[in-house]
Legacy VTK file of the C-alpha trace (Angstrom):
# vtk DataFile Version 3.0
C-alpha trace
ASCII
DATASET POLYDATA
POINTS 250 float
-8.521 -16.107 11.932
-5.609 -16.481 10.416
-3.984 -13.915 8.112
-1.041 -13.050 6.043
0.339 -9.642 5.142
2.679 -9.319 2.428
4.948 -5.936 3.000
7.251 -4.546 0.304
10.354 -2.305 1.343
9.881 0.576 -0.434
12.238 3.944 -0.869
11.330 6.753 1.549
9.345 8.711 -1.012
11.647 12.110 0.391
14.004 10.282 -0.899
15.886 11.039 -4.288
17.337 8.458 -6.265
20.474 7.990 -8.326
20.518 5.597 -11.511
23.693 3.401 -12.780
25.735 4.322 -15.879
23.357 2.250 -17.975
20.148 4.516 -16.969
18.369 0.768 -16.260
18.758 0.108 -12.624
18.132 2.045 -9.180
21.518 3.056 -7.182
20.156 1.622 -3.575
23.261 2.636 -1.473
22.167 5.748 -0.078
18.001 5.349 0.235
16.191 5.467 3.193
14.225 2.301 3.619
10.467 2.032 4.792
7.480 -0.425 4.229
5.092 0.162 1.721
2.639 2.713 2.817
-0.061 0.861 1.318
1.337 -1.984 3.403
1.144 -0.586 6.250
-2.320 0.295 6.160
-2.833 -3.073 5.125
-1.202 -4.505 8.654
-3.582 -1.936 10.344
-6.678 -3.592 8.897
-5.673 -7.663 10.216
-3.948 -6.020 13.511
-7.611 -4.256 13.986
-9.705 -7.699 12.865
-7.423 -10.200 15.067
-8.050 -7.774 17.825
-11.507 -7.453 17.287
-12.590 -11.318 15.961
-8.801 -13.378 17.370
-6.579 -15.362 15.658
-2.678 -14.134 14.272
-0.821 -11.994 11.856
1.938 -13.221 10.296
4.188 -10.567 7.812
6.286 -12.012 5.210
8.586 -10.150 2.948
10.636 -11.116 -0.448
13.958 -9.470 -0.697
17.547 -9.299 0.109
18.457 -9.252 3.435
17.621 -5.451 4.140
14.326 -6.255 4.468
14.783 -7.754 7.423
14.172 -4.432 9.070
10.676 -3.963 7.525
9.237 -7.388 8.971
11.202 -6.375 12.343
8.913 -3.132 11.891
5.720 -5.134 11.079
6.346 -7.080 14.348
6.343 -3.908 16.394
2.840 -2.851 15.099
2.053 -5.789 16.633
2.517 -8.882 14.222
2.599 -12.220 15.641
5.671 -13.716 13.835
7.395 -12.722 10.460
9.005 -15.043 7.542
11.711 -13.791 5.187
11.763 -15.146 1.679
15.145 -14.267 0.827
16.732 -13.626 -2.531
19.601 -11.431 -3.500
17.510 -9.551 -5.335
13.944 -7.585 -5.302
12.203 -8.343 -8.329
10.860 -5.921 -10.453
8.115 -7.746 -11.557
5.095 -8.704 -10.009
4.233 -12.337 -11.821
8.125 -13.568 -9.995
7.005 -12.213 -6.847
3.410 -13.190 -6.497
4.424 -17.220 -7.762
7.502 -16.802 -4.962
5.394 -16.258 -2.292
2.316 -18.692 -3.363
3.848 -21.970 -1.664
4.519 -20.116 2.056
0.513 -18.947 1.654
-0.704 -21.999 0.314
1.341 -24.148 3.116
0.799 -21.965 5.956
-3.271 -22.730 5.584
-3.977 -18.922 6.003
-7.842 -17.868 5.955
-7.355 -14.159 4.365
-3.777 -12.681 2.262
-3.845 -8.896 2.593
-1.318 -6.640 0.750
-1.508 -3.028 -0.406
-3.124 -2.436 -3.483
-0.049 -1.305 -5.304
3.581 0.132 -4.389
4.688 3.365 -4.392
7.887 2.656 -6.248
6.645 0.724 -9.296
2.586 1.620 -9.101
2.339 -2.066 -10.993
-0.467 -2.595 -8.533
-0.817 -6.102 -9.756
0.131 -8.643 -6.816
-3.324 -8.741 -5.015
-4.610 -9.829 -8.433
-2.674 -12.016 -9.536
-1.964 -13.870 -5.984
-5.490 -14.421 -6.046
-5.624 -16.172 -9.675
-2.560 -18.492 -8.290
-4.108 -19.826 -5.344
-7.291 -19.880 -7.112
-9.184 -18.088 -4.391
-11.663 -14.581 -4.738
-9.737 -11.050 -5.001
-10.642 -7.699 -4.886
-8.098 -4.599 -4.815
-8.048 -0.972 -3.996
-10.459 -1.459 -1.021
-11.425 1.211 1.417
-13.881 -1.249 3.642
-13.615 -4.105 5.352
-16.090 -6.758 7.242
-15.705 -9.877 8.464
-18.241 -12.201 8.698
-17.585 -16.278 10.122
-16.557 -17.269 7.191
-17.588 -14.142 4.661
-16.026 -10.986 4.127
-17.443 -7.867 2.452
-15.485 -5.221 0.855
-15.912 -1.915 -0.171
-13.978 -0.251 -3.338
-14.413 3.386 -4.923
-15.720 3.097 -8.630
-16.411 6.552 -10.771
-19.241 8.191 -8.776
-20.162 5.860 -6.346
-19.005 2.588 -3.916
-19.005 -0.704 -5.231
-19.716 -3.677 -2.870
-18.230 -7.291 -2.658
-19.487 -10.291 -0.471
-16.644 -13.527 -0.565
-16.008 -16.327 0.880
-12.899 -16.841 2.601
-9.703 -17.469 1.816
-9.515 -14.360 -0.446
-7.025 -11.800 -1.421
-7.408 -8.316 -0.741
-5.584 -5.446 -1.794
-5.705 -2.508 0.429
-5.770 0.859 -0.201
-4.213 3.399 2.201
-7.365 5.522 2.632
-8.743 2.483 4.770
-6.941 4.191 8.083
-3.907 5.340 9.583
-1.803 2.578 10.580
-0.640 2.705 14.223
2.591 3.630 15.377
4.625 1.007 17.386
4.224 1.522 21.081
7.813 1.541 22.688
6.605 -1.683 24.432
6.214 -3.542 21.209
9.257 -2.670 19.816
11.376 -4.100 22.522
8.721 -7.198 22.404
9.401 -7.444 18.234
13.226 -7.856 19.075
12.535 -11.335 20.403
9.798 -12.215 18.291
11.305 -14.721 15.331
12.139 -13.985 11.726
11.438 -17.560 9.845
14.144 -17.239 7.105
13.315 -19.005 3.586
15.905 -19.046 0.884
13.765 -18.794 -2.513
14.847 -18.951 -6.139
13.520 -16.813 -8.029
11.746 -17.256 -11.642
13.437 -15.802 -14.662
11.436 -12.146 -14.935
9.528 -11.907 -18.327
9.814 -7.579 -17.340
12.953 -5.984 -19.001
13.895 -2.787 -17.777
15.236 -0.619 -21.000
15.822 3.022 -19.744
14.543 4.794 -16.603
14.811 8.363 -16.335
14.532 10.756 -13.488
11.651 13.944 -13.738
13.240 16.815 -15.074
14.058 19.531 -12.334
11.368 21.968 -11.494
12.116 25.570 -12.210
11.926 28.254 -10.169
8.640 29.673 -10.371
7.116 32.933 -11.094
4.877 35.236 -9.040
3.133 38.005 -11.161
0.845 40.805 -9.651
-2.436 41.788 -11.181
-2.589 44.387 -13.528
-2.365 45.661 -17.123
-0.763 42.961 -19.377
-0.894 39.960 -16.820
-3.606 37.895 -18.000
-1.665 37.957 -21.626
1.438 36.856 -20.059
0.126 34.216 -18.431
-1.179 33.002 -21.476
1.736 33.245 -23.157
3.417 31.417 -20.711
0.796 28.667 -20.115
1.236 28.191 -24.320
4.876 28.816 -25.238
6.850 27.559 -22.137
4.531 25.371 -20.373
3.213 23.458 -23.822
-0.229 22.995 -22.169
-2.329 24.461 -24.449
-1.607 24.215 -28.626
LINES 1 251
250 0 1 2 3 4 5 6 7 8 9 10 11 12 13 14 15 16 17 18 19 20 21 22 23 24 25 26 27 28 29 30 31 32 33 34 35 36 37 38 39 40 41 42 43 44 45 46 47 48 49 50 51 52 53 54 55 56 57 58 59 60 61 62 63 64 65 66 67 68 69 70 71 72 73 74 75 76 77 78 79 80 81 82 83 84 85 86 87 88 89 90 91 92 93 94 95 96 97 98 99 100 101 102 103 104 105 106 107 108 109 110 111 112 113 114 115 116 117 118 119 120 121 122 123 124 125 126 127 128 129 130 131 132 133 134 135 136 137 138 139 140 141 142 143 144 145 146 147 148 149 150 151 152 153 154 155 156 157 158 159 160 161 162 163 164 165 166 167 168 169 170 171 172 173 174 175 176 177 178 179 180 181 182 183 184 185 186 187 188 189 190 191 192 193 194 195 196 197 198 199 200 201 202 203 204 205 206 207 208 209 210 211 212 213 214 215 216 217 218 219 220 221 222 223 224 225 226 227 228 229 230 231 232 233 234 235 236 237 238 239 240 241 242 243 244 245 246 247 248 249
């Protein structure tokens, strides 16, 4: 089998970020770097089905040049080979992305795309999705279970109270979500193995983004909190607290 995992290079989520003068875009100079969490589980599950069933893993990433070191990570978990779409810029929206990477997984003949179901800086959670309407094959996203069968897979999703179940035929999309497993950690082996392994570089142009950015703002500070002892009085402070201060109950 064949499969493709797209990785995004996410902020550390320790990580606290800075915002230009115009409050619109992301200061990236001092952030700490890592793959997608989601994405990472997502590597886990075609590592654990090319180990279990053959066949390869191939990584590919769309960014600047940074992002080299994510795929260089991916290859240490034990990806076969990694491409690069580069671009001078990470899009912020997920209709650019998802039609930038369509010709590399429509070319490359791959039997199953995996990704994360969504990433932890935007939460658009929309790539899966709407890879899956561009290359016109079957999709399903935030799954926790995965089987492979020949040429059918069944997935597993969480719906309100229950599980819900989904046979398709392959190639499909599947968006992964991180409760699937714990993705390994590179064994020292396979990250001096990962240094030789190949990074296909693609220069890509991107699509004009129909997603403007008009303000971001970072979450106000937390204040310091307050410990109170039972006794006489409490319970009406508290209340006063939850309704004046807090402005959780009207």
């Amino acid at each position: 089998m064949k499969i493709a995992v797209c990785i995004k290079q996410t902020a550390d989520t320790e990580t606290v970020p800075g915002l230009d003068a115009d409050g619109t875009r992301v200061l990236t100079d001092d952030i700490t770097w890592i793959i997608n969490p989601h994405d990472e589980s997502a590597l886990e599950v075609a590592l654990r089905q090319v180990e279990e069933y053959g066949g390869s893993v191939t990584v590919l990433a769309l960014g600047p040049q940074r992002v080299q070191k994510a795929l260089r990570e991916g290859l240490a978990m034990g990806a076969d080979r990694a491409i690069h779409l580069r671009c001078e810029r990470m899009p912020n929206d997920a209709r650019v992305t998802a039609r930038a990477l369509k010709p590399i997984l429509e070319s490359e003949g791959f039997d199953l795309v995996l990704a994360g179901q969504v990433s932890v800086d935007n939460g658009g959670g929309q790539l899966p999705q709407r890879l899956g309407v561009l290359l016109g094959w079957p999709s399903v996203s935030a799954v926790e279970g995965l089987e492979v069968d020949g040429r059918k897979l069944t997935a597993q999703r969480p719906v309100e109270g229950g599980r819900e179940q989904h046979e398709l035929n392959l190639p499909a999309v599947i968006g992964i979500n991180r409760r699937i497993g714990e993705p390994r950690y590179p064994s020292f082996r396979n990250i001096m193995k990962a240094k030789r392994k190949p990074v296909i570089a693609i220069e890509v142009t991107l699509e004009p983004s129909q997603l403007v950015c008009e303000q971001l703002r970072l979450p106000p500070q937390k204040t310091a909190g307050q410990i109170m002892t039972y006794g006489p009085g409490v319970a009406d402070r508290v209340a006063h607290l939850i309704r004046s201060e807090a402005g959780i109950v009207w």
